[in-house]
C-alpha positions, 0 to 999 in steps of 0.5 A, spaced: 643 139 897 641 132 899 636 135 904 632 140 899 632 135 893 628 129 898 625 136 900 622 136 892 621 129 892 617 129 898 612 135 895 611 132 887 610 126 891 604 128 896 602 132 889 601 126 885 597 123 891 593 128 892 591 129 884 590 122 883 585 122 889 581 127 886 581 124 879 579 118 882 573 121 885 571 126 880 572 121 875 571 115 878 566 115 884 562 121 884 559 119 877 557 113 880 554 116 887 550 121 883 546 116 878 546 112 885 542 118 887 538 120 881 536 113 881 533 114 888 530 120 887 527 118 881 523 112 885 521 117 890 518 121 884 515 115 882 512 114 888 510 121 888 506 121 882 504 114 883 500 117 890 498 123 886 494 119 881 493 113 883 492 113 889 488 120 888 491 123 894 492 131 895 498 134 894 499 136 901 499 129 902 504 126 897 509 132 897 514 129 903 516 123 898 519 130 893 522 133 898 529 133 898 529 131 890 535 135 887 537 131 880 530 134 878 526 139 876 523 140 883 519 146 881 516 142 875 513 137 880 510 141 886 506 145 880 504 138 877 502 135 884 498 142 885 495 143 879 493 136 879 490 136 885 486 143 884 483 138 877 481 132 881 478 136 886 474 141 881 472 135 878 469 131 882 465 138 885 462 138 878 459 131 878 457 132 884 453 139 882 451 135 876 448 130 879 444 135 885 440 138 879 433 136 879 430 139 874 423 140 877 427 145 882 425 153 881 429 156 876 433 160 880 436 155 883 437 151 877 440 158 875 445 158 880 447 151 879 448 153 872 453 159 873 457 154 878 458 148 873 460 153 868 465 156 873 468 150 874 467 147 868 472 153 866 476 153 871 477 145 869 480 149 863 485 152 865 488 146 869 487 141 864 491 147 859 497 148 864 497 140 865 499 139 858 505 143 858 508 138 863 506 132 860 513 131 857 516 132 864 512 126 866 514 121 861 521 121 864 518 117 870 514 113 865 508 117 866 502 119 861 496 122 863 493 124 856 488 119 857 485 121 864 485 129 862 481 126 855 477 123 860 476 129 864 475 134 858 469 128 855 466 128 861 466 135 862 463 137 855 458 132 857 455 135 863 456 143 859 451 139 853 445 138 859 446 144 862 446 148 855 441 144 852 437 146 859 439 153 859 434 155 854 427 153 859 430 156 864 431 163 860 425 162 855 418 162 858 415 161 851 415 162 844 409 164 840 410 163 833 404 163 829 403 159 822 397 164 818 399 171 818 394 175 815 396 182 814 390 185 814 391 185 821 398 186 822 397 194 824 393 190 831 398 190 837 397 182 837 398 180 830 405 179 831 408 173 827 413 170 833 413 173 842 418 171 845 417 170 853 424 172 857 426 171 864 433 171 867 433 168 874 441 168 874 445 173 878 448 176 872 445 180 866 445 177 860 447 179 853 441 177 848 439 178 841 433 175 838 432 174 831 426 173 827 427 171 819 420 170 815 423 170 808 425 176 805 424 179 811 427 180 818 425 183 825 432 184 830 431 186 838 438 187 841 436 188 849 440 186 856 436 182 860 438 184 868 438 179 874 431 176 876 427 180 871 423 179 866 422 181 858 417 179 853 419 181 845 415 181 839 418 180 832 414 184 826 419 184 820 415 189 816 413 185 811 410 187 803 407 181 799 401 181 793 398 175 793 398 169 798 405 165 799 408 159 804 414 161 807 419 159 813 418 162 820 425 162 823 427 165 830 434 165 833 436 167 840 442 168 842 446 170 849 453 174 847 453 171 840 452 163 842 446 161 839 442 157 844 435 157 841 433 156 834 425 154 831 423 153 824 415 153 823 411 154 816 407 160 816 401 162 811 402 170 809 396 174 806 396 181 802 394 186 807 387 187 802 386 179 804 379 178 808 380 171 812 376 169 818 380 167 823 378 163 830 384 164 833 391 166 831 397 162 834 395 161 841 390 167 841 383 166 841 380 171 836 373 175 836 373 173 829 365 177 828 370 183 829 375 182 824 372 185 818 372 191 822 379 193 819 376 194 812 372 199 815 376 206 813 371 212 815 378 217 815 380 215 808 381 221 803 376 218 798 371 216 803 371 224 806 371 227 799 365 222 797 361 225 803 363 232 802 361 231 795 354 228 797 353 235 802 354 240 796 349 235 792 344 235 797 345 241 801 345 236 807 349 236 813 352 230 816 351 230 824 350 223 826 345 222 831 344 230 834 339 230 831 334 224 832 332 218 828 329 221 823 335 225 821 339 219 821 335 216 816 335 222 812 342 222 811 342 215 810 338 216 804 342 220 801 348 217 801 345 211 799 342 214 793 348 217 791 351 209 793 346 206 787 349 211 782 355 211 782 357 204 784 357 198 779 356 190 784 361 184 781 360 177 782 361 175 790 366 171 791 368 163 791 368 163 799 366 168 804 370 166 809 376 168 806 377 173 800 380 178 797 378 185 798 376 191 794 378 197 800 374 202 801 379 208 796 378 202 791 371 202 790 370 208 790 375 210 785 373 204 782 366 205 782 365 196 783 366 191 788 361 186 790 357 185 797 363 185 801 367 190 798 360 194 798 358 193 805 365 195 808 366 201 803 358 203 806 359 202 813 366 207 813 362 213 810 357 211 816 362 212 821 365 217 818 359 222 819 358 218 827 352 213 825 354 207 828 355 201 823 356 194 822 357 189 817 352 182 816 356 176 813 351 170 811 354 164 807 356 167 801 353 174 802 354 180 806 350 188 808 351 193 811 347 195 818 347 201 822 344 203 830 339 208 829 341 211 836 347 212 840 346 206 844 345 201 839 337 199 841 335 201 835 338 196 828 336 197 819 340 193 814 340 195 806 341 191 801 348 194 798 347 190 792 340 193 790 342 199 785 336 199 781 332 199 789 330 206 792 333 207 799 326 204 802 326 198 797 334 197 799 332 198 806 326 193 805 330 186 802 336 189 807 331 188 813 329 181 811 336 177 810 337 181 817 331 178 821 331 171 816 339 170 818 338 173 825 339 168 830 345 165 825 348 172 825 348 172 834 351 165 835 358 166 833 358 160 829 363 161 824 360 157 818 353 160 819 355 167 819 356 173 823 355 179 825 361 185 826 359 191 830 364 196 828 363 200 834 364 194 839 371 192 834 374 199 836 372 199 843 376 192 842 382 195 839 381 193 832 383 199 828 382 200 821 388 198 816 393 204 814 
């Protein structure tokens, strides 16, 4: 009995030891340890991002210092040392292509210097996205980097806005936008308001649209332009208007809907029924002696029809030149003596370089016009029959003329005004401006006067106004 009672108390004693070691330990001394240990590896953590940051070393090169870190969020830290490392280094590489561009370079390599930075530049994005969301893990060591990634992100927008305000000279060759538009010509190939010259010296096609808003009106071309090509657009908003009126030129271009160029230009619009003499028109320079060759409507219903009614009239057959010069004096003669009745002469306008205009199916309709409306509406019955016409225009006056051969060797003038005058009495006052006015009528200066050869005007591509 003595024996098994010593036995107990011996056990409950060793038990009370042992528990007593273990609380000590669990509650007492291990506690202590592990702050110890989390205080260590809260220096070493401090050093880690101290090396990182300002001693902008590589991740490889600071990552020893986390090693054996277990109080901590290990992962976190690696993927902060790693993500910040990639940063600095696509950083630093985007300065550096900054800095390598010399704009004097050909476009292409320009181009691909561009495409880089906008790929880094993207890639620095993303980086900066993901750092942020270890910001609160940081700022259990003491350690905000808010300010470098803003820093980072200035810079990098700063690089992004040459780059973008260059990007345009390096797609755009030129722009044409002109500033007087006379729709009288707006049917010819080069009276377009606004051209545009592209290029594409990037790798890559690129997504345009190309806007042209001229007040009411509007003209859009959506086009790719592939890899190292080139592609010129021409904007013609189908425009209507009766009198002449200012309005705004606006031209936008854009790439996958992020506007990159935008031009605004005043711009002078004129009836298309408006005659204005012009030298050039945007960048183009003009035969401005040609131009009135678009008022000269040979194919229009009532010049046909008023051709027709002269050859029941007169039993005469309108066949231009096959049958020599005095054939073609006969049937000049008769037009015009059919002209003379049937027309009544207004008073010229203020300016002959810039009028507006009774066309052809008005005046004969009408039965009225003054000398220019006159002398257009004689020339487009001229070439509707095959004679070759063409049109005098002296300061404050105009008359018809026309070849009395094929090859324009031969030249007579009417006077168009001289109603009461005989086809012989027109044709004589008509031949008298012509020679006074000649040299005047050659020389191709505005001011004094020009001659316009519809002949020539075709050949050129000045059609009539539809």
């Amino acid at each position: 009995m003595g024996k098994t009672t010593s036995f107990l108390a011996g056990l409950l004693t060793g038990f009370l030891i042992f528990y007593g070691f273990y609380f000590l330990k669990e509650k007492v001394i291990y506690p202590e340890i592990e702050e110890e240990e989390k205080i260590k590896e809260k220096n070493q953590i401090s050093m880690y991002l101290r090396c990182l940051i300002e001693e902008e070393k590589s991740f490889d090169q600071c990552s020893y210092l986390i090693l054996n870190i277990t109080f901590w969020e290990k992962e976190k830290l690696i993927a902060f040392g790693k993500l910040f490392t990639n940063l600095a280094k696509t950083y630093r590489e985007l300065l550096d292509l900054a800095n390598s561009i010399n704009w004097s370079e050909k476009p292409e390599l320009i181009a691909s210097k561009i495409a880089e930075i906008r790929r880094k530049s993207s890639e620095i994005e993303d980086f900066i996205s993901s750092l942020k969301n270890l910001i609160s893990l940081l700022q259990n060591f003491g350690v905000d980097i808010s300010d470098y990634l803003t820093k980072i992100e200035t810079e990098k927008e700063k690089v992004e806005s040459i780059c973008n305000n260059s990007f345009p000279s390096l797609i755009i060759e030129r722009i044409e936008i002109i500033n007087i538009l006379p729709l009288a010509y707006y049917h010819l190939d080069w009276a377009a308001p606004a051209k545009v010259y592209l290029r594409n010296p990037f790798n890559e096609s690129l997504n345009l649209d190309i806007k042209l808003i001229i007040g009411d009106w509007s003209s859009e071309v959506k086009t790719i332009l592939y890899p190292n090509s080139k592609q010129n657009i021409t904007l013609k908003p189908k425009i209507s208007i009766k009198e002449p009126r200012l309005e705004q030129a606006l031209i936008e271009i854009r790439i996958d809907k992020r506007l990159i160029y935008t031009q605004q230009v005043p711009i002078k619009i004129y009836p298309k029924d408006y005659f204005i003499a012009l030298e050039r028109i945007g960048n183009r320079s003009l035969n401005f002696s040609l131009l009135p060759a678009v008022f000269v409507m040979p194919n229009s219903k009532e010049v046909l029809e008023f051709i027709s009614s002269i050859s029941k009239k007169e039993n005469i057959d309108f066949v231009g030149y096959q049958r020599g010069e005095a054939e073609v004096k006969k049937q000049i003669e008769a037009i015009w003596n059919n002209f003379r009745e049937d027309i009544h002469y207004l008073s010229p306008p203020v300016t002959f370089l810039e009028q507006r205009v009774r066309l052809p199916p008005e005046v004969l309709s009408r039965k009225m016009g003054n000398c220019f409306d006159l002398s257009i509406t004689f020339a487009s019955i001229l070439e509707a029959i095959g004679i070759k016409p063409g049109v005098a225009i002296i300061p404050n006056h105009a008359f018809p003329c026309y070849f009395l051969d094929q090859d324009k060797k031969k030249i007579e003038c009417i006077e168009v005004t001289a109603f009461s005058s005989s086809y012989e009495e027109a044709l004589k006052i008509g031949m008298e401006k012509f020679e006074e006015n000649k040299e005047k009528l050659y020389n191709n200066v505005l001011e004094d006067g020009f001659f316009c050869d519809i002949d020539s005007a075709r050949k050129e591509g000045i059609y009539p106004i539809s």
